[in-house]
C-alpha positions in Angstrom: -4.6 8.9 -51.4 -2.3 6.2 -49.9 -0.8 7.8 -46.2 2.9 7.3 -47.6 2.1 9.6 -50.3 0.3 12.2 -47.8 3.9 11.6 -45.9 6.0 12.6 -48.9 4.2 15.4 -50.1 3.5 17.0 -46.7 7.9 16.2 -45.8 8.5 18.0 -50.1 6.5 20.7 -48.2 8.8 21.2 -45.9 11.9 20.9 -47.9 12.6 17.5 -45.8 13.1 15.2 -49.2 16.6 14.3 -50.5 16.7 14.7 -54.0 16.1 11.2 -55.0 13.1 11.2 -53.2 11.8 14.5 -54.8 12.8 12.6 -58.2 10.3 10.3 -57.3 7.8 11.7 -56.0 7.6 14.1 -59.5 7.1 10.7 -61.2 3.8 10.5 -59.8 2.9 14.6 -58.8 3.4 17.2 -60.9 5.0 19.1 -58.4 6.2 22.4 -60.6 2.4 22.9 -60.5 2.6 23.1 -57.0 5.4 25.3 -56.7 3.6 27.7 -58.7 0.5 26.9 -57.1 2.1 28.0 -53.8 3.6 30.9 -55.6 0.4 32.4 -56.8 -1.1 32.3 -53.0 1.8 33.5 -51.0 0.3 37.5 -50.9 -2.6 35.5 -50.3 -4.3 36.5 -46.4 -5.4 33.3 -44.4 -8.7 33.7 -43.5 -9.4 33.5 -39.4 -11.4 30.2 -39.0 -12.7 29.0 -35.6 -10.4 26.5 -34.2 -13.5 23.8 -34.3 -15.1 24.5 -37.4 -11.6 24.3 -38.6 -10.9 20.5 -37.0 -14.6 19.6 -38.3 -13.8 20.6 -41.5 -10.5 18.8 -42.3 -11.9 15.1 -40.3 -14.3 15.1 -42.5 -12.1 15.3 -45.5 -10.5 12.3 -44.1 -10.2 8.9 -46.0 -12.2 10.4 -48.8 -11.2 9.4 -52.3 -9.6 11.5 -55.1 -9.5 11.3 -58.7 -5.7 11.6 -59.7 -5.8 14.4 -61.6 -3.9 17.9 -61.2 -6.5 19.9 -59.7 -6.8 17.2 -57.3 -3.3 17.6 -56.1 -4.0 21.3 -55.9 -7.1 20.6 -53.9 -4.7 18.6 -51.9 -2.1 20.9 -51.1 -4.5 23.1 -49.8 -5.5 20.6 -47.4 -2.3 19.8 -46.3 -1.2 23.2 -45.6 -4.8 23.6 -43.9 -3.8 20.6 -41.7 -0.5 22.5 -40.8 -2.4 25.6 -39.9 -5.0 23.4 -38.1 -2.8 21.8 -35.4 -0.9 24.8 -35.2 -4.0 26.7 -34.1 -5.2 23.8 -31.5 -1.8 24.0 -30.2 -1.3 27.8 -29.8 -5.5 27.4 -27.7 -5.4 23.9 -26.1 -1.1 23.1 -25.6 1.1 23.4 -22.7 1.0 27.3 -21.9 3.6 27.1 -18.7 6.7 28.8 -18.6 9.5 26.6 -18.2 13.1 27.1 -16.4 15.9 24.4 -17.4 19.3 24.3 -15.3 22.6 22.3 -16.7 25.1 20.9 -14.8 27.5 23.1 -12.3 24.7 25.9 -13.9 22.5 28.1 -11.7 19.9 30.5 -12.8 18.2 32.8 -10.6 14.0 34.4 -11.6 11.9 37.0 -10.2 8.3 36.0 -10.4 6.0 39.0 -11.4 5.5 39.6 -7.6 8.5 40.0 -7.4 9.5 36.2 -5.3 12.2 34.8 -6.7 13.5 31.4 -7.1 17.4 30.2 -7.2 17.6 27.2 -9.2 20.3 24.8 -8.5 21.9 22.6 -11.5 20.7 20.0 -13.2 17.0 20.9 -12.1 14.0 22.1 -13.8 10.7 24.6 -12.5 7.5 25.5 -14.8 4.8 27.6 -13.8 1.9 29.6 -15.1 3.6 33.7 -15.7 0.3 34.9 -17.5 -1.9 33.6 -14.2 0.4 34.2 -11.4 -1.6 36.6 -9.4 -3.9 34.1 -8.8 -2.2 31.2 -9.2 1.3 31.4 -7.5 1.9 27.4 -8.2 5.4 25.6 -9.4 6.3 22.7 -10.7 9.8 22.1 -9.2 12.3 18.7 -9.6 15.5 19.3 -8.5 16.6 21.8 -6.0 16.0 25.1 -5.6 16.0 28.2 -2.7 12.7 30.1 -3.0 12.0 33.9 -1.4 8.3 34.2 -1.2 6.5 38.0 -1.0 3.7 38.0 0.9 0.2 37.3 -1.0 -2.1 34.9 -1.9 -0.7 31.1 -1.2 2.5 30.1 -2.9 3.1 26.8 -3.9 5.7 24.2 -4.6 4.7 20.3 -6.2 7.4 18.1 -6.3 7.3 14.1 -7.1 7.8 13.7 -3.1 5.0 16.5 -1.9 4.1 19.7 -1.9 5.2 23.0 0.2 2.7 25.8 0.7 3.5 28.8 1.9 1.9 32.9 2.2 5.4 34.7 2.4 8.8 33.1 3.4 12.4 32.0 2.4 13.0 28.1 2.6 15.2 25.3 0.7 13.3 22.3 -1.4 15.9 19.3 -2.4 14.2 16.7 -4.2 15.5 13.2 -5.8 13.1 10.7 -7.1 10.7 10.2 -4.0 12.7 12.5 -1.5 12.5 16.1 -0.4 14.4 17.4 2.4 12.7 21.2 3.2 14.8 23.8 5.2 13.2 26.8 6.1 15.4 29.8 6.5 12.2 32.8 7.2 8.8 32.5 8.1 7.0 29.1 8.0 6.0 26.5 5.8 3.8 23.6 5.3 5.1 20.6 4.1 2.9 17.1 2.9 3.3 14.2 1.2 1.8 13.8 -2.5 -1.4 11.9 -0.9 -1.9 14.9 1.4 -2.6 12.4 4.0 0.6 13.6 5.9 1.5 17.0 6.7 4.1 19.3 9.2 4.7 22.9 9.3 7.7 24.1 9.9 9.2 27.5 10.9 12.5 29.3 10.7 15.5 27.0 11.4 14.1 24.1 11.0 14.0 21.5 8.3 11.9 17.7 7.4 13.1 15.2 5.5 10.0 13.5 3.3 10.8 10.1 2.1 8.4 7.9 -0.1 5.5 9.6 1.6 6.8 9.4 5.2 7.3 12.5 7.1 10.3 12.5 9.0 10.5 14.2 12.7 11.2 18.4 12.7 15.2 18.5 12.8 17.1 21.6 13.8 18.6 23.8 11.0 21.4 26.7 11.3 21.4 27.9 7.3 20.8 31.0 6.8 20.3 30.0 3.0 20.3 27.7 0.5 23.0 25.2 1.3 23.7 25.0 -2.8 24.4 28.6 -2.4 27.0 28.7 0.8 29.2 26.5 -0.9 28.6 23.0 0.5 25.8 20.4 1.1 25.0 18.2 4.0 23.7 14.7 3.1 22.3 12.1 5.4 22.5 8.5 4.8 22.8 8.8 1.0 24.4 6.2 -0.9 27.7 6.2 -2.8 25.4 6.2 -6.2 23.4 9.1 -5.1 26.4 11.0 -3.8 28.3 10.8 -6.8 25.4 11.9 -9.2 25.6 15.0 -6.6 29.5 15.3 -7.2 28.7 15.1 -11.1 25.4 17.4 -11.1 27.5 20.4 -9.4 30.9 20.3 -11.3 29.7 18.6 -14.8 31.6 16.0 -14.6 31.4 12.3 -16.4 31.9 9.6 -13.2 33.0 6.6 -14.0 33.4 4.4 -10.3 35.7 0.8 -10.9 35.3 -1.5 -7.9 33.1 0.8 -5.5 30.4 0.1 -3.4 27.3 2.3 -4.8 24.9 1.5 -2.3 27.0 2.1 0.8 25.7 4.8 2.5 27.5 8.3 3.0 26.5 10.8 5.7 28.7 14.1 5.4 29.1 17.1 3.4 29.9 17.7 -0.5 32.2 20.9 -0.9 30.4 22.8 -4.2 33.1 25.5 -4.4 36.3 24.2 -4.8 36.6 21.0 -7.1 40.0 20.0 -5.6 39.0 20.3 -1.8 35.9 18.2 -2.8 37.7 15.1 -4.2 40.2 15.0 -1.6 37.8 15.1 1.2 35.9 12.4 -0.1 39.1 10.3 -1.0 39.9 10.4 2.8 36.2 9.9 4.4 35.7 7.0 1.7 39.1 5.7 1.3 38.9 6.5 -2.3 41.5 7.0 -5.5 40.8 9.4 -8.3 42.1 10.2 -11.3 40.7 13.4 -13.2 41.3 14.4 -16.8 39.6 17.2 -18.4 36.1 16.8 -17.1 36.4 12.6 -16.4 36.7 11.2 -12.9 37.9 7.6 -12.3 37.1 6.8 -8.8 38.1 3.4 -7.6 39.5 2.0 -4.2 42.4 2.4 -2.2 
């Protein structure tokens, strides 16, 4: 069988064929036969097949030629739909089992692990980790930002792109953008290394690091008492204007469009996440900045 005809049956199968396409395909399949075919065996009870023997069986029916007759299309409707319940079983064993956590923008979502920790996520950010294994395996997948409070237990984990923060019980802060992640720790202690794990610091209650491609920066002092996404404003340090504004659109959904601006300049201050108004004109004053906002557009160009 030619693999354009495998594609159109297997997409009539689905009920994916316009009716021009179905039109043609019955010039060549006799497809009210395998309608009724299908008919006959829905009260039918799929037999449980091992997920290998099953794969062995269908590659080997690969390539192999068929006499164009009707029971051959039968035969190969059969095979088809085993192919469908094939890499649906090998998906449902051998896929991606993690549980997944999605934020939009100006969204926050807050989840209790089955230990009870919990994690804050801030918007535009994303977290998987493993539910079913989490007594043994208390390990996140985190990109974005998000406030974590740890219960004591076996070690807790937290991979970013940047590094990785390990911790046994504790409440701390992970920001992370491309190949940075700033770490605040607001109970307890945490380690903190690069992705290489050739660089490492542990740091303790009011304090906070700065990792930036790989390099740890020095132990700085910290006086939040929680996430800073969560008090209403966020501190930056030598960000540029590009980074700063996908902040400003990330927290307040908004579609930025800068005329004439210096993205790369760099910005070191705070970004009000509470009050939209407060925000723009603060940062119109420290960046000698015009705006113009109109339903959820900013225009941002020079004074």
């Amino acid at each position: 069988m030619k693999q354009e005809e495998n594609i159109s049956l297997s997409r009539w199968l689905q009920g994916q064929l316009s009716a021009a396409e179905e039109q043609e395909l019955a010039k060549t399949h006799d497809l009210e036969q395998l309608r009724a075919t299908l008919r006959a065996q829905e009260s039918l009870e799929l037999e449980t097949v091992d997920s290998a023997d099953l794969w062995q069986q269908m590659s080997s029916q690969f390539d192999q030629p068929k006499p164009e007759t009707k029971a051959t299309w039968v035969r190969v409707l059969w095979f088809i739909i085993g192919m469908i319940v094939g890499f649906s079983t090998l998906y449902l064993l051998f896929g991606d089992s993690s549980d997944k956590i999605k934020t939009e923008q100006a969204q926050t979502i807050e989840h209790s692990f089955a230990d009870n920790s919990k994690v804050i996520l801030a918007p535009d950010s994303r977290l998987s980790f493993d539910d079913k294994n989490w007594s043994t395996n208390r390990h996140v997948k985190l990109s974005g930002q998000a406030y974590f409070e740890v219960n004591k237990g076996t070690e807790f984990s937290v991979e970013t792109k940047a590094g990785t923060v390990t911790v046994l019980g504790t409440k701390f802060e992970v920001w992370q953008r491309a190949h940075q992640m700033r770490v605040t720790c607001t109970e307890g202690k945490v380690k903190v290394s690069n992705k290489q794990q050739s660089a490492s610091e542990t740091i303790t209650i009011g304090q906070e690091i700065l990792l930036n491609n790989g390099d740890l920066s020095n132990v700085a002092k910290s006086e939040a008492e929680t996430a800073q996404f969560l008090s209403g404003r966020q501190e930056y340090d030598q960000i540029t204007v590009e980074e700063l504004l996908a902040e400003l659109g990330r927290f307040y959904d908004l579609d930025i469009l800068p005329k004439g601006i210096n993205l790369q300049e760099a910005y070191s201050g705070i970004l009000i996440l509470d009050d939209l108004d407060r925000c723009l004109k603060l940062l119109s004053t420290s960046m000698s900045w015009d705006y113009d906002l109109e339903q959820q557009k900013l225009q941002i160009t020079t004074q």
